[in-house]
N, C-alpha and C positions, 0 to 999 in steps of 0.2 A: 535397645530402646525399651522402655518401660510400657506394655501395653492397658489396655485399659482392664483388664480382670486382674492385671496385677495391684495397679495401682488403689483400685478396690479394694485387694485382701490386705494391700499394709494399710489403707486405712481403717479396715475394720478392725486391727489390730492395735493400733495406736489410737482412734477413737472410735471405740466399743458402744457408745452412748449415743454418735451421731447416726453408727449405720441402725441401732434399735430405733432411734427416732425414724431414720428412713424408710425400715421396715413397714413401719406405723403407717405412715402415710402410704407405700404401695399399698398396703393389705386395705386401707380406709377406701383409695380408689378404687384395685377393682374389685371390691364389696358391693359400689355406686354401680360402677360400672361395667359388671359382670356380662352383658349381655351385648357392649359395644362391637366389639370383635375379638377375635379371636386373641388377638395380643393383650386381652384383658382377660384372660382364663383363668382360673384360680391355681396357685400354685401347688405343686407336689408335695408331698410330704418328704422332706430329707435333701429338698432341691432349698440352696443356700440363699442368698441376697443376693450376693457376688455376680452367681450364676445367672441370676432372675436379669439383673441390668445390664450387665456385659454381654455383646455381642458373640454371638452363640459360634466358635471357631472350632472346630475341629482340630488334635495335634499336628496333622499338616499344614494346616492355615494358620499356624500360630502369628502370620505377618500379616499385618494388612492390604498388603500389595502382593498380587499374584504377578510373579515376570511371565510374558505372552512373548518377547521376541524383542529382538537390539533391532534399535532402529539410525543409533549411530554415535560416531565417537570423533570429538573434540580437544582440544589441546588441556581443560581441565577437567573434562567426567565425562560420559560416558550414558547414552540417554536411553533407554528400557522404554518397551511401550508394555504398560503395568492394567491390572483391575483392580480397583479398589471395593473392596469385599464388603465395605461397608454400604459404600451410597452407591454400589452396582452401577460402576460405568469405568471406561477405560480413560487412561489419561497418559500422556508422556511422567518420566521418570528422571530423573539427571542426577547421577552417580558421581561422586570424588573420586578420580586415581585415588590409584592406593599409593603412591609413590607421586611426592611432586616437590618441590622446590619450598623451602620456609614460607609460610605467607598464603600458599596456595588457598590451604582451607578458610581463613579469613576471608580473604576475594573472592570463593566460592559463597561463602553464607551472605558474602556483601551482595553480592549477584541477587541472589533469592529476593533477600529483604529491598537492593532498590526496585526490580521489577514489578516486587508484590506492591508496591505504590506507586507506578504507574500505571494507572487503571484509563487506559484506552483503546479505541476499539481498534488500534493500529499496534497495539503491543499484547505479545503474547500473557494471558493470565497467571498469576502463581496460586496456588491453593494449597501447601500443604509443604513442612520440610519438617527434617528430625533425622535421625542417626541409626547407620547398625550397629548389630553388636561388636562387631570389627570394627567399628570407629569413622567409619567412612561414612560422613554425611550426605542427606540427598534432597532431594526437593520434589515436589512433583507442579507440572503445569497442564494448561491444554494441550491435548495430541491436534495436533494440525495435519489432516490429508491431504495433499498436496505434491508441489513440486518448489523448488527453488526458484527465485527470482533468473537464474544464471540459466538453468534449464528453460523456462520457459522465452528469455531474449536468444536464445540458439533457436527456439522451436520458428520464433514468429519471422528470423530474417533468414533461415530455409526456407520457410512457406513463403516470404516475399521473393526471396530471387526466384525458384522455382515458377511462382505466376500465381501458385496455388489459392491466394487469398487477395482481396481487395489489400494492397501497400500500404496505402495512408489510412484503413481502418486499422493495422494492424501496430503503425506509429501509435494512433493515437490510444490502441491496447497499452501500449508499451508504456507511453506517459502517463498516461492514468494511474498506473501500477503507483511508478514512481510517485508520483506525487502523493499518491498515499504515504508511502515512505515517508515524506518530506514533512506531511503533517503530523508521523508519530514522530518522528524526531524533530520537529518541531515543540510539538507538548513536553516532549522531554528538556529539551531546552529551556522552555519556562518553566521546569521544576528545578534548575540548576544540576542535570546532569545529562553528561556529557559520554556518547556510545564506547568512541573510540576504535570501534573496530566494523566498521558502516561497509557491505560488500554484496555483490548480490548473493551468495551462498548462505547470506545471515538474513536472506528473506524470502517467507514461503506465501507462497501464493496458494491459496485453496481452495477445494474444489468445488465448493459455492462461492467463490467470490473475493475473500477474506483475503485481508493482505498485510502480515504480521513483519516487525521488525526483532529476531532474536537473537540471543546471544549477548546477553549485555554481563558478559563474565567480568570485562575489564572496563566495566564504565568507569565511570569518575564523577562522583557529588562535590559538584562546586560549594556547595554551601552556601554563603549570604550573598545576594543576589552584584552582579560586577567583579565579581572572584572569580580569577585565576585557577585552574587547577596545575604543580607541576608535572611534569610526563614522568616516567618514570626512568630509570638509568639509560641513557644514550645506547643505541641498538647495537648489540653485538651481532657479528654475521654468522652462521652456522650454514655449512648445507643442506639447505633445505629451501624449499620451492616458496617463492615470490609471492604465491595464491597462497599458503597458510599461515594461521595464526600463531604467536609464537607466546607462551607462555616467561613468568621469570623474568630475567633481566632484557626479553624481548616481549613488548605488547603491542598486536595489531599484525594486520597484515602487510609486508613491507609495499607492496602494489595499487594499494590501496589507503598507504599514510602520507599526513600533509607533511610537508615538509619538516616542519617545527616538532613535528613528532619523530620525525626521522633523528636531527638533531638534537632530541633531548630538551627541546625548549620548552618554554611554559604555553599550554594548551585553554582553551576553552571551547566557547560552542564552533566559533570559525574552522577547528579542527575539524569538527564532524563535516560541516559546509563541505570543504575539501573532499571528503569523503564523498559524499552524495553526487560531488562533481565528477569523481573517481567513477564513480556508479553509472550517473549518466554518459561518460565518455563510454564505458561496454556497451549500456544500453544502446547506444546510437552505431557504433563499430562493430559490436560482434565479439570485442576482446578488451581486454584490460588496458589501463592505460600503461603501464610498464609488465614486460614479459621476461620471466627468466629462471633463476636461483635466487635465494637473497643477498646474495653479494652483488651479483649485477643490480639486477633491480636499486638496491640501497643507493649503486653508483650512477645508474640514470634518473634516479631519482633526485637525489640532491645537485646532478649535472646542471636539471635544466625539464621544461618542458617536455610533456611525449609529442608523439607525432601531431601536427597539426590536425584540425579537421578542416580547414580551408583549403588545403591543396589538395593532389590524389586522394588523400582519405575523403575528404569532404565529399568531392565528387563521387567515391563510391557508396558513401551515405544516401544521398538523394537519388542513385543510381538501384539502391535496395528497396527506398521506401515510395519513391517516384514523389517526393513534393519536395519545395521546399524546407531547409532545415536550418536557416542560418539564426533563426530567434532562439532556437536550442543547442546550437553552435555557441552564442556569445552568452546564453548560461552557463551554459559548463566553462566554459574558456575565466568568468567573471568567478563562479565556483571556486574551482581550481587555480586562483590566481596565485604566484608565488608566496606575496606578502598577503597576513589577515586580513590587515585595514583595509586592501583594495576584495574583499569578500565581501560574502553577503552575509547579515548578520548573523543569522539561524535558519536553522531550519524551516522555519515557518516562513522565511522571506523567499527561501527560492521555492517551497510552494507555490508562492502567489506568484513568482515570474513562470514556472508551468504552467499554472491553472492560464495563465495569462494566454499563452500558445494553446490550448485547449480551446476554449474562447474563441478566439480569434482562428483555428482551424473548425470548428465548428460552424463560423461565420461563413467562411469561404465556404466548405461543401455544400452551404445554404444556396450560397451562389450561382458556384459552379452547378447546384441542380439545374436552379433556376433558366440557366443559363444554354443546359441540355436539353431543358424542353424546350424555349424560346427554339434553339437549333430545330428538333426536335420537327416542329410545326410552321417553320418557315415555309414549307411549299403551301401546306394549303393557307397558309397566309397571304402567299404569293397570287394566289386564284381569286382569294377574298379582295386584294386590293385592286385585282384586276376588272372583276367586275365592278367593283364599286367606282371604279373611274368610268365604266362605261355606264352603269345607271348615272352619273353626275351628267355628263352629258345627254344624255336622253334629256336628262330633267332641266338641262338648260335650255335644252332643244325648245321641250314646249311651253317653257314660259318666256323665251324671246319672242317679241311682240305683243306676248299680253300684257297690254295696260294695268295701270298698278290702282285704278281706279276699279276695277273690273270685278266683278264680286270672285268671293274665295271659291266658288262653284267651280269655277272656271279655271281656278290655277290648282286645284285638289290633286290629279295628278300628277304635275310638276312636284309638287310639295311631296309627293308620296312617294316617287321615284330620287327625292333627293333625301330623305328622310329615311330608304332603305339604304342609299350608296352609306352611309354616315354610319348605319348601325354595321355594316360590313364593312366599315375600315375601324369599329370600336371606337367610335368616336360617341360621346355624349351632348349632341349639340343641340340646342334650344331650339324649338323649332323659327321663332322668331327671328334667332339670328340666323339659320338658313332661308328664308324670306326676305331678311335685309338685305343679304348677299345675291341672292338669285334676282329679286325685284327693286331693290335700290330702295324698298317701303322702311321706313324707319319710324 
């Protein structure tokens, strides 16, 4: 790759007259601005132009990117966590095999360029891609610290069976997550491109917060909006595990693709749906929705449905998280339906059927507080309504027989003993209408 003090000396070689002009102009500024700071210092005698603008690299920096440590490796490259020596900060790196299948490198720079426009705060950033000397292109993005989507659903339904954590705060950790998900691949959807490979290992969760969807090596750009993408050649089986992704004439992960992908058919956003549905069945279980090699997997796959979550499964769902879960039961079930057209359109629609269950469990713990403290303060509500029936009677005690003609001097206490029963059963009553009632005065 050509860096930038090269590209400098050929051009000062090929046009002699621009880089004189350019001189011109530094030497004019810091003339002005000799005293701004220090990177306005007048220059050396024998130091070049070249030298003066390009980024001052030592023969061992001669790259931009300093490697700091592998952070991990995927079925097309291979991702470095790098520094970049220019804008001083570290960043993830993603590396081509050096050996892969025709095609490869194309998909990989596809990858780069669809990512680097979608600019959401649910998709990882791209900043920078170009080539070694070896040929091997690379990209760099944000380093995400973190943990996996698949790490962190292991962590929360240990801590729920264990006791360790509130259950249903720990559900609603979980969906939140997701639904992040749902809305970056949602926004991706309305740019007409489609993930393909939607899993929870392809989303990190981080450690402020951050909830990235990556990995979009084998996306697929629908192009003009109601287009079709086709899948690519009908899946070959190889031995290899169920949970990864398969590069070449296999894309995606067999455990985690729709049907229609499995079979080679024509895909759009419903495929990913599928996927998310895939997602939330772990989320909710604990485990994928089919387990195996890729040849099983393929063949319980295109069999037929996985395990229900309405029977035994089900029941050990609500058995982990202690609530009910049947409105997250018939998303994913609606998700993952065999045929598209019985799917939900995109991304962004089974968001809003999450956000829906979010909502609506928020509602109820509202309740359910509510409903703890009511419990809560029954006894001395119990004391409260007991005296307050017995000031009632006091108070009727001694306004029976006072005449209604009788001045209010005379019924004050009655009035005041029924006036206290009332604020001790919380009641807001006029004094009037206890007067009407106790004296018959209207």
């Amino acid at each position: 790759m050509l860096g930038w003090a090269g590209f400098l000396e050929r051009l000062q070689a090929r046009a002699p007259e621009l880089v004189a002009e350019a001189e011109a102009l530094v030497s004019r500024e810091r003339s002005v601005g000799a005293s701004r700071s220090e990177a306005t210092m007048p220059r050396q005698p024998g130091v070049s132009w070249v030298e003066l603008v390009a980024p001052s690299l030592s023969a061992e920096e001669s790259s931009r990117y300093e490697v700091l440590g592998h952070l991990g490796r995927g079925g097309m490259g291979t991702v470095e966590r790098v520094r970049d020596r220019m804008l001083h900060r570290v960043v993830a790196r993603k590396v081509l095999h050096a050996a892969l299948p025709v095609g490869a490198r194309e998909r990989f720079l596809e990858e780069a360029r669809t990512t680097a426009q979608l600019q959401h705060p649910g998709i990882v950033p791209v900043h920078d891609m170009g080539e070694e000397p070896d040929g091997r292109v690379w990209f760099t993005m944000k380093e995400v610290q973190g943990e996996t989507f698949r790490s962190v659903i292991r962590r929360e339904h240990a801590a729920s069976r264990s006791g360790a954590v509130d259950r249903s705060a720990s559900l609603r950790r979980l969906v939140s997550t997701f639904d992040t998900v749902c809305q970056a691949v949602g926004y991706a959807h309305a740019r007409g491109v489609v993930h393909r490979d939607l899993k929870p290992t392809n989303v990190m969760v981080g450690k402020h917060g951050e909830v990235l969807a990556l990995d979009w090596g084998i996306a697929k750009v629908l192009g003009v909006e109601g287009a079709v993408a086709p899948a690519s050649k009908p899946l070959r089986t190889g031995r290899r595990s169920g949970q990864e992704t398969a590069v070449g004439p296999v894309l995606g992960t067999p455990a985690f693709l729709s049907p229609e992908q499995a079979r080679g058919e024509q895909i759009d956003a419903r495929s990913d749906v599928y996927g998310l549905g895939a997602v939330l069945y772990e989320m909710l279980t604990g485990a994928a929705p089919y387990r195996g090699d890729t040849p099983s997997v393929l063949a319980a796959l295109l069999a037929g449905l996985p395990a229900s979550l309405r029977g035994p499964t089900g029941a050990e769902v609500h058995s982990t998280f202690g609530v009910d879960v049947t409105e997250l039961v018939e998303v994913c079930e609606r998700a993952m339906a065999r045929s598209a057209s019985d799917r939900y359109a995109d991304g962004a629609a089974v968001g809003a059927a999450v956000q829906s269950w979010l909502d609506g469990s928020r509602r109820r713990e509202q309740a359910l507080e509510v409903v703890s403290q009511a419990l809560a303060q029954r006894p001395a509500a119990e004391v409260l309504r007991a005296r307050a029936a017995a000031l009632r009677l006091e108070a009727q005690s001694v306004l029976h027989g006072i005449e209604g003609s009788r001045p209010e001097e005379d019924k004050a206490l009655g009035w005041a003993k029924d006036d206290e029963a009332a604020r001790g059963k919380s009641r807001r009553c006029s004094r009037s209408w206890t007067r009407s009632r106790c004296c018959g005065r209207r």
